[in-house]
RORO-753666 format. One record per residue: residue number from 1; x negated, y, z of N, C-alpha, C in turn; residue in three letters. Coordinates in steps of 0.05 Angstrom, whole numbers, plus 5000, padded with zeros to 4 digits. Layout:
BEGIN
{NUM; {X; Y; Z}; {X; Y; Z}; {X; Y; Z}; "ALA"} ...
END
This chain:
BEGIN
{1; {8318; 7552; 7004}; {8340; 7533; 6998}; {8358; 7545; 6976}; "UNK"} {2; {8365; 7534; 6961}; {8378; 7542; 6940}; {8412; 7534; 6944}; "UNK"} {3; {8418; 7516; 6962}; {8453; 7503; 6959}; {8458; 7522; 6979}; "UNK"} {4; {8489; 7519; 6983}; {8507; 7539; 7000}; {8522; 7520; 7033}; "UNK"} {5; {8511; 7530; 7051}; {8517; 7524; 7072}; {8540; 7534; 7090}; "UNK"} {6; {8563; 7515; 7084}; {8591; 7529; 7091}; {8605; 7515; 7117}; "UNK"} {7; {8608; 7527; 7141}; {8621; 7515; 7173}; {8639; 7515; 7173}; "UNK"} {8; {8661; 7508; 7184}; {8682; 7510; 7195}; {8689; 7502; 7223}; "UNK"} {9; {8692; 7531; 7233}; {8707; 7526; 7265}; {8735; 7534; 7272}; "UNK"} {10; {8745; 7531; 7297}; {8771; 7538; 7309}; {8774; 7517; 7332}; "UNK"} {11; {8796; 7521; 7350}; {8801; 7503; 7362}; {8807; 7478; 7357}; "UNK"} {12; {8815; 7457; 7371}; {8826; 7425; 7369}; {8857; 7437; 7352}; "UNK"} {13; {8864; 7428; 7336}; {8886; 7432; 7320}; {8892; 7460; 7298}; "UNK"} {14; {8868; 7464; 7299}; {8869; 7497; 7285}; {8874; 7490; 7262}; "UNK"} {15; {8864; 7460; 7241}; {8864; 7452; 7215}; {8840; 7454; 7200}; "UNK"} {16; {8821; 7445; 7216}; {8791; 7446; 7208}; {8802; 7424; 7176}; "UNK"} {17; {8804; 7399; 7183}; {8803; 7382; 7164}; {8819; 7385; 7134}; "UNK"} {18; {8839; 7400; 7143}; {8862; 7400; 7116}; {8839; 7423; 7101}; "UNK"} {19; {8833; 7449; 7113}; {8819; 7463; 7089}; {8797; 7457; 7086}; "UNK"} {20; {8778; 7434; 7104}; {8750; 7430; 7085}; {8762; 7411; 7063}; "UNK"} {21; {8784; 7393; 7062}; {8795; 7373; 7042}; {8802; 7396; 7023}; "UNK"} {22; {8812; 7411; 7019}; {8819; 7431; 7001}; {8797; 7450; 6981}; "UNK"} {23; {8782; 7454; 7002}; {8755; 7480; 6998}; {8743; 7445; 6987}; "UNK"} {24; {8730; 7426; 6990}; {8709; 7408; 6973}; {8727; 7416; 6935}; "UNK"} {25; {8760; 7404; 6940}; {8769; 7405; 6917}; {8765; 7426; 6897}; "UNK"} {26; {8770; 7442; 6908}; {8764; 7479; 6893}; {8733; 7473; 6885}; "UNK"} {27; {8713; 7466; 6906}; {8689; 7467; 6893}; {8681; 7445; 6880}; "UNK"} {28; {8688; 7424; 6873}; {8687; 7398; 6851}; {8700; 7408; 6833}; "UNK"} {29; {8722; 7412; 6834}; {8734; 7432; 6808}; {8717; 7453; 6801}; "UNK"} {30; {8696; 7469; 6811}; {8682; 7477; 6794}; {8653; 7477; 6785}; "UNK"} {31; {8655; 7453; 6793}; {8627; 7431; 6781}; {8606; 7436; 6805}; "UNK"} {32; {8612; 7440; 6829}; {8595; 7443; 6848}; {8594; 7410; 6857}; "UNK"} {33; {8557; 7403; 6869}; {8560; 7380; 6886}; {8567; 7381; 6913}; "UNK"} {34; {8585; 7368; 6921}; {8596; 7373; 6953}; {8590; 7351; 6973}; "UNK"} {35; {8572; 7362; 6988}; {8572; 7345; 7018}; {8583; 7349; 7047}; "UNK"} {36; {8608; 7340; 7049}; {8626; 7339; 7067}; {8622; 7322; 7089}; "UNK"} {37; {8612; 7341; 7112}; {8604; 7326; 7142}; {8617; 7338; 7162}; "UNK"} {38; {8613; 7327; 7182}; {8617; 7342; 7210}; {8596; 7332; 7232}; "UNK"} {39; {8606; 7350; 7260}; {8594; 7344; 7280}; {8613; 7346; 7297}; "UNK"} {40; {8609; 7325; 7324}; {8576; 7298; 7311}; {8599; 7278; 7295}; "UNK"} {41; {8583; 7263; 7289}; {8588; 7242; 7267}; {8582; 7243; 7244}; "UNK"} {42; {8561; 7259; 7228}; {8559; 7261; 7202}; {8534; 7238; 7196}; "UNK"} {43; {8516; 7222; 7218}; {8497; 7210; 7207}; {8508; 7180; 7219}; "UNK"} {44; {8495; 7164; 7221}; {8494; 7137; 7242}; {8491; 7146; 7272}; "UNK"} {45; {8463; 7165; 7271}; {8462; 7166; 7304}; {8487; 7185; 7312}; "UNK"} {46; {8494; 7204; 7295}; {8522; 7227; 7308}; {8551; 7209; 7309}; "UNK"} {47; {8550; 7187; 7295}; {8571; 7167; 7303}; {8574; 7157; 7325}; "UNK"} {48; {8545; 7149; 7334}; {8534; 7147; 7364}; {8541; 7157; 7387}; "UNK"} {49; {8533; 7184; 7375}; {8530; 7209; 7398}; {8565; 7214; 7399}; "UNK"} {50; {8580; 7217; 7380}; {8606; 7227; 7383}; {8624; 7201; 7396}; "UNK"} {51; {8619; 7182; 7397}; {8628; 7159; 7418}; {8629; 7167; 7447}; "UNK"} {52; {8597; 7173; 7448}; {8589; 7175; 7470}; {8609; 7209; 7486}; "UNK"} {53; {8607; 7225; 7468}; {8613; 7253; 7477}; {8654; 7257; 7474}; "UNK"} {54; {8663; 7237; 7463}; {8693; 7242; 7459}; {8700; 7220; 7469}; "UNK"} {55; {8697; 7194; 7476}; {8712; 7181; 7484}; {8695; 7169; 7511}; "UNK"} {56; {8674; 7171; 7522}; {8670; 7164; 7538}; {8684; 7153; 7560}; "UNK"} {57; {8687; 7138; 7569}; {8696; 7137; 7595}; {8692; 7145; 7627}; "UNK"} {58; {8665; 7148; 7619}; {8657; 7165; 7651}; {8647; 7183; 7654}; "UNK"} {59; {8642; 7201; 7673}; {8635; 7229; 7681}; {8616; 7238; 7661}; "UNK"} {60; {8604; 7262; 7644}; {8587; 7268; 7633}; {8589; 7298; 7646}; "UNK"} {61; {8557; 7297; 7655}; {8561; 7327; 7660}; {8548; 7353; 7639}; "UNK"} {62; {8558; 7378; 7644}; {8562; 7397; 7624}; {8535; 7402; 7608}; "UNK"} {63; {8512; 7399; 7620}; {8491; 7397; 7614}; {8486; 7379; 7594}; "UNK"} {64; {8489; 7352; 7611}; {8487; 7322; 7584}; {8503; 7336; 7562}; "UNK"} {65; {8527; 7333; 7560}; {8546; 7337; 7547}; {8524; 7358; 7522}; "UNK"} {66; {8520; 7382; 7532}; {8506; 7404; 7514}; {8483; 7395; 7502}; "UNK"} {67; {8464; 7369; 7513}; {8449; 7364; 7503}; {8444; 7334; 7484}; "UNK"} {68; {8476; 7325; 7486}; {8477; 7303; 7472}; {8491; 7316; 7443}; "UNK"} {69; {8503; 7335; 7439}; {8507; 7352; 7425}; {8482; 7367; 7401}; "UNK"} {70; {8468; 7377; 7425}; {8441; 7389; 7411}; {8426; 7361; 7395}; "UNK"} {71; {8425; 7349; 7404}; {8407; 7324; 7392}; {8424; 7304; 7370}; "UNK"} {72; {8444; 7317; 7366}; {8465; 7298; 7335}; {8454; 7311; 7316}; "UNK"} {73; {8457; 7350; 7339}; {8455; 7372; 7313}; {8425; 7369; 7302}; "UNK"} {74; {8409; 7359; 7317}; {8381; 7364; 7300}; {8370; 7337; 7287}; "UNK"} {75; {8385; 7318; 7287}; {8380; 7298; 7266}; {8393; 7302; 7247}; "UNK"} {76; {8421; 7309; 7251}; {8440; 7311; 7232}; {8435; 7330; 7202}; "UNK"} {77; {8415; 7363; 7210}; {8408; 7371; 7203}; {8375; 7372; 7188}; "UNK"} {78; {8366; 7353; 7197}; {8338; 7343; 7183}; {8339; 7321; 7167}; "UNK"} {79; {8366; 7308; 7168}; {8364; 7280; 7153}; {8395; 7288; 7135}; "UNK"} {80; {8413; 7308; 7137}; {8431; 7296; 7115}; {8432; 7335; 7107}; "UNK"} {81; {8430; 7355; 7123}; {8449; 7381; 7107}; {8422; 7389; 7093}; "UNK"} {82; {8401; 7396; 7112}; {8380; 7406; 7100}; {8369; 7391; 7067}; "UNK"} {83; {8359; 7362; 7066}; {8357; 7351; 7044}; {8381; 7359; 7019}; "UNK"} {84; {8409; 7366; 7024}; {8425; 7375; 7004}; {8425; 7395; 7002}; "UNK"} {85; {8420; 7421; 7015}; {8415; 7446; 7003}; {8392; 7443; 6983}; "UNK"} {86; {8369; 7432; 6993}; {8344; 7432; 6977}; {8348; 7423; 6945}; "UNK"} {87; {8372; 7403; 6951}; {8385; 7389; 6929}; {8404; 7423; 6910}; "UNK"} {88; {8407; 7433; 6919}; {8427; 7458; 6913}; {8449; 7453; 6907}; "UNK"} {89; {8468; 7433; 6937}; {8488; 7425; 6935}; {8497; 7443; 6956}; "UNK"} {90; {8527; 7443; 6952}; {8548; 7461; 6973}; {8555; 7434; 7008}; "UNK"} {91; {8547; 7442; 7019}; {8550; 7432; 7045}; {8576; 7442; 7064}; "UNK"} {92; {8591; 7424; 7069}; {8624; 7437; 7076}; {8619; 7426; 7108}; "UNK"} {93; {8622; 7430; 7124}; {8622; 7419; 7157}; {8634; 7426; 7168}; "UNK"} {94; {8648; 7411; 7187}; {8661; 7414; 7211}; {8649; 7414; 7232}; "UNK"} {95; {8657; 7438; 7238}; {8635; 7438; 7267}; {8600; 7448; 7263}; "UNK"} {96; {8596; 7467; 7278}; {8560; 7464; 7282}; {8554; 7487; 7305}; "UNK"} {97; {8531; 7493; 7301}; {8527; 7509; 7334}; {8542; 7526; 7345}; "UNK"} {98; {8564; 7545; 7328}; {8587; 7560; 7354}; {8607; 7545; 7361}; "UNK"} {99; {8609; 7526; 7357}; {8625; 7497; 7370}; {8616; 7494; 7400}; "UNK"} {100; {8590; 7493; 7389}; {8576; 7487; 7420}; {8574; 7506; 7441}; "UNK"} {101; {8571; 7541; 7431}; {8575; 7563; 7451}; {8605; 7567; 7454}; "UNK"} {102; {8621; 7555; 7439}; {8650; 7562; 7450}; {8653; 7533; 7476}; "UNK"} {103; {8651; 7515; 7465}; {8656; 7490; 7486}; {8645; 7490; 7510}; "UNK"} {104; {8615; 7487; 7498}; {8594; 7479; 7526}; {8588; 7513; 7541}; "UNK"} {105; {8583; 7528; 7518}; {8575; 7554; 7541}; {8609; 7568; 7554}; "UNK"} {106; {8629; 7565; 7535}; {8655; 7580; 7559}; {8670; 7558; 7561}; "UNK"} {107; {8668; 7547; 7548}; {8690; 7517; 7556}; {8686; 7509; 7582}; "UNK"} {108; {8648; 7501; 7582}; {8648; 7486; 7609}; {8638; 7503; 7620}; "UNK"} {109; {8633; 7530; 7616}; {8617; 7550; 7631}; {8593; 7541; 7637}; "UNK"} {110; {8573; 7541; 7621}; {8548; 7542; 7615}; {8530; 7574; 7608}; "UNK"} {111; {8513; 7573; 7600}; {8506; 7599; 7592}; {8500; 7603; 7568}; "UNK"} {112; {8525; 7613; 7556}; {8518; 7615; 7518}; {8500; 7625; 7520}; "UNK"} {113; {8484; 7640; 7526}; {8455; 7641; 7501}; {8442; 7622; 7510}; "UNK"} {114; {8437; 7613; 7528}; {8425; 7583; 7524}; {8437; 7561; 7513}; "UNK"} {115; {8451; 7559; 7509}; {8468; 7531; 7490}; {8459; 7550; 7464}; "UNK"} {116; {8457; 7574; 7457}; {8461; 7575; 7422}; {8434; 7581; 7424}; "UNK"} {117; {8409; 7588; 7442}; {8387; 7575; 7438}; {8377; 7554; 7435}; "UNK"} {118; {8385; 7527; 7449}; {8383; 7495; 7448}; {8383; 7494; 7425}; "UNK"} {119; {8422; 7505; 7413}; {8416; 7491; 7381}; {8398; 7496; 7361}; "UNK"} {120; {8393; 7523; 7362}; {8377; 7543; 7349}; {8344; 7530; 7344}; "UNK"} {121; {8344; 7517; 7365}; {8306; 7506; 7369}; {8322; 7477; 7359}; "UNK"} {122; {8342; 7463; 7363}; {8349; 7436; 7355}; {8346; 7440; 7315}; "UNK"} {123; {8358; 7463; 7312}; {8359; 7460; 7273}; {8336; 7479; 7268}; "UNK"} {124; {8322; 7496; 7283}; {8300; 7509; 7271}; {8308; 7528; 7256}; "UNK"} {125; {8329; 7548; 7264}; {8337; 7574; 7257}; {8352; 7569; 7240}; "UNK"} {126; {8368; 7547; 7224}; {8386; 7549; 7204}; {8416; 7554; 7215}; "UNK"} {127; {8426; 7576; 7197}; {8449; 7593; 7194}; {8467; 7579; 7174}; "UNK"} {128; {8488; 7578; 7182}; {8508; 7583; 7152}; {8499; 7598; 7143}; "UNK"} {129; {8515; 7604; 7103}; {8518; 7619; 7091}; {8548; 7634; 7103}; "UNK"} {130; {8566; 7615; 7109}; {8589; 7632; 7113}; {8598; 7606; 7140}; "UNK"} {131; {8606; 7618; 7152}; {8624; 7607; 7179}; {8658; 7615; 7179}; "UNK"} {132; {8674; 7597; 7171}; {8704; 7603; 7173}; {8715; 7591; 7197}; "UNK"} {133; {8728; 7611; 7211}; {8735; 7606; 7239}; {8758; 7611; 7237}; "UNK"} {134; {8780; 7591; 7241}; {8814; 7582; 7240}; {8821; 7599; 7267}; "UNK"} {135; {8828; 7613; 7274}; {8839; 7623; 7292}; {8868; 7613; 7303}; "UNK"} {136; {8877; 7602; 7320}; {8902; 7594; 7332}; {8903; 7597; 7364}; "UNK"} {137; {8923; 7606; 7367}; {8934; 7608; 7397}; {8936; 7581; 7404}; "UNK"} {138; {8923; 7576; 7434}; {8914; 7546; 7444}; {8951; 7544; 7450}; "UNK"} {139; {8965; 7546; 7460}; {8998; 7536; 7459}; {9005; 7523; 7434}; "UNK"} {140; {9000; 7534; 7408}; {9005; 7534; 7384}; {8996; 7508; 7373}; "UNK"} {141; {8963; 7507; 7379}; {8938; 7488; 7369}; {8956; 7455; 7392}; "UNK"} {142; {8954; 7464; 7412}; {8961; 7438; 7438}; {8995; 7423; 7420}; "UNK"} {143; {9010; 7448; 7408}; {9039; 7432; 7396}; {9029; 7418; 7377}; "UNK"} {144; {9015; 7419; 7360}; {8997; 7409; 7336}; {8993; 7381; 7345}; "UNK"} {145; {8973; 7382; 7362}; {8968; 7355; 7372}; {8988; 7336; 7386}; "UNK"} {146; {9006; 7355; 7403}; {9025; 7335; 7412}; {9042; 7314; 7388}; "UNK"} {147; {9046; 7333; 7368}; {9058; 7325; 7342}; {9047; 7308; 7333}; "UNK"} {148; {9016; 7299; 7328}; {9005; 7287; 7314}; {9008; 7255; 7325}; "UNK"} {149; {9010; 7251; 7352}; {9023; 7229; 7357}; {8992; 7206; 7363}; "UNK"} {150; {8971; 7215; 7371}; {8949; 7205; 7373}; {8936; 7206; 7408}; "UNK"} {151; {8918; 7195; 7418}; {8909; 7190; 7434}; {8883; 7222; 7435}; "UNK"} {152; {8890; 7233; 7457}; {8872; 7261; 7466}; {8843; 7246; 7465}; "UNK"} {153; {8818; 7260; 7454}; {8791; 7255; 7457}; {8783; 7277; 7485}; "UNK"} {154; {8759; 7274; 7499}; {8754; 7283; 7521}; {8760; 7318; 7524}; "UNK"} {155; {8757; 7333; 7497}; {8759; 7359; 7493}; {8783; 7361; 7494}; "UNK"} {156; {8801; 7346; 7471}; {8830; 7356; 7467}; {8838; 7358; 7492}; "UNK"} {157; {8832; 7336; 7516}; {8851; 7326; 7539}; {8846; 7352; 7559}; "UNK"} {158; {8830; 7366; 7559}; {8825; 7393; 7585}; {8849; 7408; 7573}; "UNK"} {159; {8854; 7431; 7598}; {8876; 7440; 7605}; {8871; 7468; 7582}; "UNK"} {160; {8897; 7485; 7582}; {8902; 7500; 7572}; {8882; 7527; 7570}; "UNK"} {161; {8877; 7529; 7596}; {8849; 7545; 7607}; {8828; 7543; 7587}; "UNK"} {162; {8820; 7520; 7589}; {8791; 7513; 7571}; {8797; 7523; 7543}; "UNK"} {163; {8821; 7513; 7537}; {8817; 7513; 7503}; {8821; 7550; 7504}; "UNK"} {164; {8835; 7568; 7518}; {8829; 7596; 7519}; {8810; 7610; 7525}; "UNK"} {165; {8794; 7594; 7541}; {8763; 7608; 7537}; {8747; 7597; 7503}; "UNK"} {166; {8748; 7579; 7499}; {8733; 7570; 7482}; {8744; 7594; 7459}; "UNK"} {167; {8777; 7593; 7448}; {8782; 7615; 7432}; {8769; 7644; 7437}; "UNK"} {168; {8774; 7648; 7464}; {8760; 7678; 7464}; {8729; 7679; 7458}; "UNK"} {169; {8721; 7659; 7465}; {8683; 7665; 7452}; {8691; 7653; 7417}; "UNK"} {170; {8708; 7641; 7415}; {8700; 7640; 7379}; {8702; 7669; 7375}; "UNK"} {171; {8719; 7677; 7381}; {8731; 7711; 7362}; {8702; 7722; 7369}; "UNK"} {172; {8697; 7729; 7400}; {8672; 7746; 7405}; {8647; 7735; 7390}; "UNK"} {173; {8641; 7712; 7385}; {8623; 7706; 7360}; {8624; 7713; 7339}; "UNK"} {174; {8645; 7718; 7326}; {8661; 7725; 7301}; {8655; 7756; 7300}; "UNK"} {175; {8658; 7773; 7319}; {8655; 7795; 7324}; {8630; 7802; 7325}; "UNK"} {176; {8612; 7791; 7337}; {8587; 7793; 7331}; {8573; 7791; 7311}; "UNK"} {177; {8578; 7770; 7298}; {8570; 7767; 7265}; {8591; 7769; 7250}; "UNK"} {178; {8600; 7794; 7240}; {8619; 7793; 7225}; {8613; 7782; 7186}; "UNK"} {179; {8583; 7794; 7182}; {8578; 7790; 7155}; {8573; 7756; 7155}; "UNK"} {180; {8575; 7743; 7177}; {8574; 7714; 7168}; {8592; 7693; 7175}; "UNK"} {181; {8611; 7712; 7186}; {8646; 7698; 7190}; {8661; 7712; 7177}; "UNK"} {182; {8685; 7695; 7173}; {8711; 7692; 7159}; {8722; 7685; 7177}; "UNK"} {183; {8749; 7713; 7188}; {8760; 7695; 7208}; {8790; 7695; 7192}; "UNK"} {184; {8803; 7674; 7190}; {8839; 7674; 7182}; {8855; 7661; 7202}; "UNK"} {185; {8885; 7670; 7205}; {8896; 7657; 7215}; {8912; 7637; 7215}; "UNK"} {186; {8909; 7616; 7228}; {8910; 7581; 7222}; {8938; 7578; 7227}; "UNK"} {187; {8952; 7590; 7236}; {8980; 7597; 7235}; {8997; 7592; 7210}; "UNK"} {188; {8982; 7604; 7187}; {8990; 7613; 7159}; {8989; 7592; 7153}; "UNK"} {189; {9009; 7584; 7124}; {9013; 7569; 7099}; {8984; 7560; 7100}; "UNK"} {190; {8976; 7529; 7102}; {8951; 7525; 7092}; {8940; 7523; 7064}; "UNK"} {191; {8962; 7537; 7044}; {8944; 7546; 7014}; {8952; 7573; 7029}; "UNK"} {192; {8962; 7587; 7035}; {8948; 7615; 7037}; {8923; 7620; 7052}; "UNK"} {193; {8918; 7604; 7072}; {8886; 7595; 7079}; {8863; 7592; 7065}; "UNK"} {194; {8871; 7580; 7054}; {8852; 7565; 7029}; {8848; 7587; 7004}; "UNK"} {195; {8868; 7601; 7004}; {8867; 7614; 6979}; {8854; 7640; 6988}; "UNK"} {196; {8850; 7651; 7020}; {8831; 7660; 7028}; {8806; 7659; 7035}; "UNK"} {197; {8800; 7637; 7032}; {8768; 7622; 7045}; {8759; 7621; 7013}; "UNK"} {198; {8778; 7622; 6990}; {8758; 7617; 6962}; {8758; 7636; 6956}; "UNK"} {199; {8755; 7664; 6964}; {8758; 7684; 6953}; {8729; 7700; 6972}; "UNK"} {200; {8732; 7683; 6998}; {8704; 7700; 7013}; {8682; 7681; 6995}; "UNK"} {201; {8686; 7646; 6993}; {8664; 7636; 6974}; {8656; 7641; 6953}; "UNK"} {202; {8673; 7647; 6938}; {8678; 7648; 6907}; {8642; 7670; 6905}; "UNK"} {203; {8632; 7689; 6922}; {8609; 7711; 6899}; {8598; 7690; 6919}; "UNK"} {204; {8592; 7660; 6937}; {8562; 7657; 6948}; {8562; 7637; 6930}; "UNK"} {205; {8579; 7623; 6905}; {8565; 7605; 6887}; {8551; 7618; 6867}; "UNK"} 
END
């Protein structure tokens, strides 16, 4: 594959959205093609699936939940990221498989290496190039949202607990692969964010 495959994680309010809107502009500004997705929701069926997995109305258990997840990620990835790398376009996302070992394996207490196996056999070994992980204290991330003045999706709405396990396995992911995370803190000025995330991209174009 020739294009650059770039993630973005953190918790519910960390500011996933403001720096992939920022990081596409930096890279259209420098003549890169940009394909800006997330998960789920980046195809028809992940529109589907993210109905089904955020607003549901009734019980889903941790299992479904992990495996309605795994199955956005492996269409999502055979029909829209994979075809644009091949293209040797820059791929910006929100969200992809340590989403799912922070949520489903410590969120709902599952067993991360089997959730980051699922996805692993769901996309057929594809990695980022770089994974930027927003780091925020869940108190911090939860004021965010209260502010935003919107209706909780099934993740945002769990207790304080959850969203602190899920942060502690992002970092310990992060820690684990250090040469393929970026971790900053989402706390900061979001151009001083930004002006850090183009500086880890800036040698993978």
């Amino acid at each position: 594959m020739s294009g650059v495959f770039i993630t973005l994680e953190g918790g519910d309010g960390a500011g996933k959205t403001t720096q992939s809107t920022l990081l596409e502009e930096w890279l259209t500004a420098q003549g890169r093609v940009v394909v800006r997705t997330r998960e789920p929701g980046g195809t028809d069926f992940g529109t589907e699936v993210r109905e089904i997995v955020l607003h549901s109305r009734g019980f889903i258990t941790p299992r479904a939940e992990a495996l309605l997840y795994a199955a956005d990620r492996a269409q999502h990835i055979a029909t829209k990221v994979r075809p644009a790398l091949e293209r040797g376009e820059v791929v910006v996302q929100d969200r992809y498989l340590d989403s799912s070992v922070a949520y489903q394996g410590a969120g709902r207490v599952l067993d991360a290496e089997e959730i980051r196996e699922l996805s692993l056999w769901a996309v057929e070994d594809l990695l980022p190039d770089l994974t930027i992980l927003l780091d925020l204290d869940e108190t911090a991330a939860r004021a965010r949202l209260d502010s935003a003045d919107k209706p909780f999706d099934r993740l945002e709405a769990e207790k304080g607990e959850f969203h602190a396990r899920v942060r502690a396995a992002f970092l310990a992911l992060a820690e684990r692969e250090p040469a393929r995370f970026l971790v900053v803190d989402a706390a900061a000025d979001p151009e001083t964010i930004a002006a850090s995330i183009r500086t880890r991209v800036a040698p993978l174009l």
